[in-house]
C-alpha positions as CSV (number, residue, x, y, z in Angstrom):
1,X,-6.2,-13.0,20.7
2,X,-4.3,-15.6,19.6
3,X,-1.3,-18.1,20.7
4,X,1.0,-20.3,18.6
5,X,0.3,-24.4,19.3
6,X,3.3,-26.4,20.6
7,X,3.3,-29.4,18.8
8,X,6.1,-32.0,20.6
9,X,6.4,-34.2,17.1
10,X,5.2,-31.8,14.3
11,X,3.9,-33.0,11.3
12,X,6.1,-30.9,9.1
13,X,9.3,-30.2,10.9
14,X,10.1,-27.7,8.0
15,X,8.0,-25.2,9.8
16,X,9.5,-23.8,13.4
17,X,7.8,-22.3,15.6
18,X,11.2,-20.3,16.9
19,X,10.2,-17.0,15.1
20,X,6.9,-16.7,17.0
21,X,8.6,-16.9,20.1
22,X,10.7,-14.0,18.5
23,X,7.9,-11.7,18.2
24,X,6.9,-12.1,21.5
25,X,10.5,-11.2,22.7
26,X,10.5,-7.9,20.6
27,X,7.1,-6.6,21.7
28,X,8.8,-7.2,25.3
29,X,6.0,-6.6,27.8
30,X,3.4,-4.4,26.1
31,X,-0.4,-5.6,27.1
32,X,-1.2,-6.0,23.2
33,X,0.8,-8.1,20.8
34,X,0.8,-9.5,17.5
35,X,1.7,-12.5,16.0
36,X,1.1,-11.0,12.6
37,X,-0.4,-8.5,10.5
38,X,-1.7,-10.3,8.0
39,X,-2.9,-9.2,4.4
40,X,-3.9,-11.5,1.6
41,X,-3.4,-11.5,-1.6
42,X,-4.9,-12.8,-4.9
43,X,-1.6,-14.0,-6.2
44,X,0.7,-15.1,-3.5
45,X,3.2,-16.8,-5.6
46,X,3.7,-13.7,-7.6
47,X,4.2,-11.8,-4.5
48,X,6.9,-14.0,-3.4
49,X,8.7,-13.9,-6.3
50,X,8.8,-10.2,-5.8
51,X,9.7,-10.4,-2.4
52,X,12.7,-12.7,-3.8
53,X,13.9,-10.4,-6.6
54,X,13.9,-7.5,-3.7
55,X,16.4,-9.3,-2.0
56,X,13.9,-8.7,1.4
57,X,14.5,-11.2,4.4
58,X,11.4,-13.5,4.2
59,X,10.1,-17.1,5.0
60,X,7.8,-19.5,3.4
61,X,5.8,-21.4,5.3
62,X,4.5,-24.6,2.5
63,X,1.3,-26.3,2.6
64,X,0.3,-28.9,5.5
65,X,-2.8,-30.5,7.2
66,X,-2.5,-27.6,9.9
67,X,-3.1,-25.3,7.0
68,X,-3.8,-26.0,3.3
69,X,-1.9,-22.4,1.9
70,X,1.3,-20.8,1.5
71,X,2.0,-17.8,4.3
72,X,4.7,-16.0,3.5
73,X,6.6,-13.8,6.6
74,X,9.0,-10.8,6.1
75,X,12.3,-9.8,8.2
76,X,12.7,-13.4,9.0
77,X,14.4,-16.4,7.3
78,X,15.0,-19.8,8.3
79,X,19.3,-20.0,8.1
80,X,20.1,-16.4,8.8
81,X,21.0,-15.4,12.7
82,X,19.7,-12.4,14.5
83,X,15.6,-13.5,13.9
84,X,12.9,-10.7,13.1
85,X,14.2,-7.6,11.9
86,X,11.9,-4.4,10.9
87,X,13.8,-3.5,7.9
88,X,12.0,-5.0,5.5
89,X,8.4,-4.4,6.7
90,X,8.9,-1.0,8.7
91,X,8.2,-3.6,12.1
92,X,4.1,-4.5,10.8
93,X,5.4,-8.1,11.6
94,X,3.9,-8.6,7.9
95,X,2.8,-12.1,7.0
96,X,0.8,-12.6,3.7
97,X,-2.1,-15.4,3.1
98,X,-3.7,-15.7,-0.5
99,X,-7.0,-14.2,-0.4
100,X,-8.5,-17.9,-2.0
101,X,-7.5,-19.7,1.2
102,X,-10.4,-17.2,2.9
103,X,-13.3,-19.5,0.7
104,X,-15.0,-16.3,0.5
105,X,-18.8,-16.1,-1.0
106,X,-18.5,-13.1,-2.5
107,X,-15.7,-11.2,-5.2
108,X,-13.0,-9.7,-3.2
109,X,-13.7,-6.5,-5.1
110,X,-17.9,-6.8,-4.0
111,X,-19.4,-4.4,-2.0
112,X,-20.0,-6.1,1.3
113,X,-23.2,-8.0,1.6
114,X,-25.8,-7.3,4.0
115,X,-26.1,-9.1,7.6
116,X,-27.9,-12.2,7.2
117,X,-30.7,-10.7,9.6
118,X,-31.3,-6.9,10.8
119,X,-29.0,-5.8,13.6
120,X,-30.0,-4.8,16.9
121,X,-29.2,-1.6,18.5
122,X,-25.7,-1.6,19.5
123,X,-25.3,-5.2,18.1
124,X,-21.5,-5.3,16.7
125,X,-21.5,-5.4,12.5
126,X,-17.5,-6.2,11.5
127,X,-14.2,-5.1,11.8
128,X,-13.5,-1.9,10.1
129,X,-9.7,-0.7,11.2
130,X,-6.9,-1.7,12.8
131,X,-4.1,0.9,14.4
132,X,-0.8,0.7,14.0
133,X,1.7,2.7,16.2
134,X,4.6,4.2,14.4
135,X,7.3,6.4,15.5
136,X,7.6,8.3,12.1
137,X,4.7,7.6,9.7
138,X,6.8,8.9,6.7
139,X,9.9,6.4,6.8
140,X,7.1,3.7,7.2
141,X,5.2,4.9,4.2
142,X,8.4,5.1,2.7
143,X,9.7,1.5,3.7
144,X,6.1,-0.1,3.1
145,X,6.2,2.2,-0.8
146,X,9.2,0.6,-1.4
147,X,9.2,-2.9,-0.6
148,X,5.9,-4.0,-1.0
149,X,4.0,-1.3,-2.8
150,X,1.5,-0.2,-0.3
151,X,0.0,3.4,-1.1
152,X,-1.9,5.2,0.9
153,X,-5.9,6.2,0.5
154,X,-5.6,9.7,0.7
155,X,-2.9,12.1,2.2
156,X,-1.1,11.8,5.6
157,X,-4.1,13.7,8.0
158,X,-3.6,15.4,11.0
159,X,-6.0,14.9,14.0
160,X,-4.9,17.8,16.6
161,X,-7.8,16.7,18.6
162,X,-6.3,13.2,19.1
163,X,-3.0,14.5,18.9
164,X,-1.6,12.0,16.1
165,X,-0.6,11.7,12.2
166,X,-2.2,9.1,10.4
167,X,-2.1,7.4,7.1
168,X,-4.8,4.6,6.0
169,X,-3.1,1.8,3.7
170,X,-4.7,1.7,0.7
171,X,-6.9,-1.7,0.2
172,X,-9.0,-3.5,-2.9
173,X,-11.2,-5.5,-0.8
174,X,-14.1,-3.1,-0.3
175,X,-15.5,-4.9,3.3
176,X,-12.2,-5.5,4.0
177,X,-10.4,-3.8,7.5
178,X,-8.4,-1.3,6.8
179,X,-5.1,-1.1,8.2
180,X,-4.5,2.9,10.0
181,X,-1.0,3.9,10.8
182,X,-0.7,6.2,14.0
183,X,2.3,8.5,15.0
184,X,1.4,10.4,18.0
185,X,2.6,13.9,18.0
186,X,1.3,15.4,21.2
187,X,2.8,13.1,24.3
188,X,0.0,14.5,26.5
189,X,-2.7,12.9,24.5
190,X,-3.6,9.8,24.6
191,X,-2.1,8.3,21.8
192,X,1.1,9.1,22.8
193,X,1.3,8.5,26.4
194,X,0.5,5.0,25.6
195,X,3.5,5.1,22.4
196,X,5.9,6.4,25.5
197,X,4.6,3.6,27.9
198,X,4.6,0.8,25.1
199,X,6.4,1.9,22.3
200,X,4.9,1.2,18.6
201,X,2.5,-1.7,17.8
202,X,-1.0,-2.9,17.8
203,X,-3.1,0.3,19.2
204,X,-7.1,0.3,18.4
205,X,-9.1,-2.2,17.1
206,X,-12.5,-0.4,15.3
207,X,-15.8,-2.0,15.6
208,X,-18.9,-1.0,13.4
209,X,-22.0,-1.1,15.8
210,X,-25.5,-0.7,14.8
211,X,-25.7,2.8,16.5
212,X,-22.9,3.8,18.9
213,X,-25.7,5.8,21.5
214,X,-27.4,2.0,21.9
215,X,-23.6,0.8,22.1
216,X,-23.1,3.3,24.6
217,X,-26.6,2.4,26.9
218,X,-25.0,-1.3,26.1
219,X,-21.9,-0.9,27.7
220,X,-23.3,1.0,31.0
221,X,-25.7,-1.5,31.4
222,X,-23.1,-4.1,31.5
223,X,-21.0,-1.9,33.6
224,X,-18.0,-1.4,31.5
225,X,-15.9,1.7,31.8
226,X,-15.9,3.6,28.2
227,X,-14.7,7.1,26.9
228,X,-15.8,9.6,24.2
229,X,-13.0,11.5,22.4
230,X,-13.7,14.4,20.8
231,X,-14.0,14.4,16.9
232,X,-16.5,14.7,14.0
233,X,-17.4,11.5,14.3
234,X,-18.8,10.2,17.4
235,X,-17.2,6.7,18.4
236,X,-16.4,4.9,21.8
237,X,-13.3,3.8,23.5
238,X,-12.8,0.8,25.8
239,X,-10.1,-0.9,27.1
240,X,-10.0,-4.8,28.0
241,X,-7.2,-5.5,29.9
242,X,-4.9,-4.1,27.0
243,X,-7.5,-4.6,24.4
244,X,-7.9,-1.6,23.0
245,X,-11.3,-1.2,21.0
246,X,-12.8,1.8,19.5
247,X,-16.9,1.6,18.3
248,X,-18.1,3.3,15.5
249,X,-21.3,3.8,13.6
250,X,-21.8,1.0,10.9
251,X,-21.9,3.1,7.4
């Protein structure tokens, strides 16, 4: 979770913090918002130059003390009325970070490395995926081609079971989380009675667990309510007040 700081005096007055607001007002009252889906990149400077020679709405937010790297925002601008609009980045709220501001220890493009110490049964690993609601997954593939080109790793898949389309945006950063796009097809299913309650937006957070039948005994022993959907791959749903987090075998 996270919340934008009010600052009364801020140190850089070049940097609002109107736009946030803005998101907040667009997600209107859904239990799970974002402030951003962020990416990084190796070369931020490149890809705002891009961005700039594509004509797409954007803001850069410079360097400061509160953070020592460039964050660049699309569908928003600092002079031009009407604040965030999904054109540009098919409504992901995308903001981009470069991937040196991380101080990772590792290569972007290494294999993840191994936990610093074996991991219990159950015991949570990393963040493997995040789900995106969409209305229609192929005018966001199309938008996303377009303007920032995002491909996709593998084909558009259908999931009858969980009643949805989905698309996985292609990444370079192996232990990096993947980003899943959702369109729900089947407005009996889960997936899209919660699309027809709360419209598109953050969905499922996925969770690698050392073993999802310890996660399982975990959960009941701490008395949290959890489901199974069906599937080939066996994985656990729970729901925080809003948060909605999936668990899944650690590969």
């Amino acid at each position: 979770m996270i919340a934008y700081s009010p600052i009364p005096e801020p140190i850089d007055p070049s940097i609002p913090r109107g736009y946030i607001e803005d998101y907040m007002r667009i997600q209107g009252d859904r239990l799970l918002k974002t402030h951003a889906t962020v990416f990084t990149t190796s070369d931020i400077e490149g890809l705002i130059e891009r961005v700039r020679r594509r004509g797409l709405r954007h803001r850069v937010d410079p360097i400061s003390s509160e953070l020592p790297h460039l964050r660049l925002w699309l569908g928003v601008t600092d002079d031009a009325p009407g604040g965030y609009r999904p054109d540009d980045d098919a409504g992901l709220f995308f903001e981009a970070i470069p991937t040196q501001g991380l101080h990772l220890r590792i290569a972007p493009t290494d294999p993840a490395p191994p936990p610093p110490a074996p991991l219990l049964p159950g015991q949570m690993s990393r963040i493997v995926a995040r789900e995106q609601l969409v209305a229609d997954i192929d005018a966001t593939l199309r938008t996303l081609a377009r303007n920032l080109d995002f491909e996709t790793a593998g084909p558009v898949a259908v999931d009858r079971a969980d009643g949805c389309r989905r698309a996985t945006l292609a990444v370079t950063m192996p232990h990096g989380a993947h980003l899943e796009l959702v369109q729900p097809t089947d407005p009996d299913a889960e997936a899209g009675r919660y699309f027809s309650r709360w419209g598109p937006g953050p969905y499922y957070t996925r969770i690698a667990v050392a073993g999802v039948a310890a996660k399982a005994e975990d959960l009941r022993a701490r008395g949290t309510a959890f489901s199974e959907p069906p599937g080939e791959r066996p994985r656990l749903r729970v729901d925080v007040d809003g948060a909605l987090i999936e668990f899944v075998d650690a590969a």
